[in-house]
N, C-alpha and C positions, 0 to 999 in steps of 0.2 A: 504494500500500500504506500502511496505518496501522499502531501499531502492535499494536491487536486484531485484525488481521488475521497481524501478524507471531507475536503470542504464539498462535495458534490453531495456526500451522505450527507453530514450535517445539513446542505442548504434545503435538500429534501427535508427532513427534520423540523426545519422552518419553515417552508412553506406549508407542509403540514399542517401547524400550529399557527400560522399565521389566523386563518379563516374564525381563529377562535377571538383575535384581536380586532374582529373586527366592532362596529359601534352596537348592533343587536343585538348579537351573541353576546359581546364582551358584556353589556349590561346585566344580563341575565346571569352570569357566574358569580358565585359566594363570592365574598373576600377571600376566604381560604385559597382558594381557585384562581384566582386573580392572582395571588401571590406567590402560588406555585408555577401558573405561567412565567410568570414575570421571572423567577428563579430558576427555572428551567431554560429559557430563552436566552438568558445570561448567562449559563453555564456552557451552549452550546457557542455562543456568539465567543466563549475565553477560549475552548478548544485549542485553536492552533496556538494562542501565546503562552497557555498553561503545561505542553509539553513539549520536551524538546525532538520529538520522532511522532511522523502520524500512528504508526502500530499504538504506540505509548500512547497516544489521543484516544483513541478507539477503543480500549482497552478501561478505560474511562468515560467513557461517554456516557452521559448522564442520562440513568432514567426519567423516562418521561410518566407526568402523575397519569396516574393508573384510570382516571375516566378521560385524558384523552384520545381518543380514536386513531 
């Protein structure tokens, strides 16, 4: 793995998650939810400057909260 092979999964990942950010939706999510986005999103957005080798990235890559799709 490289890590333009890592940021292509991650960017998957995000857009994923994106659709959850949007104005509708996002209204409708708990707090809890909202903050686990928000945590999640940020942990995926650290990826590449948190390690030093994508394997090592990957290997880490953060779960994502368990009711999003």
């Amino acid at each position: 793995m490289d890590w333009e092979e890592l940021r292509g999964k991650r960017d998957s990942e995000l857009l994923n998650m994106d659709k959850y950010q949007l104005v509708i939706p996002y209204s409708e999510l708990t707090q809890t939810q909202k903050e686990e986005l928000a945590t999640y999103r940020q942990a995926l957005l650290d990826l590449p400057n948190d390690y030093e080798t994508p394997e090592e990235a990957w290997d880490n890559i953060p779960e994502k909260p368990s009711w999003l799709n």
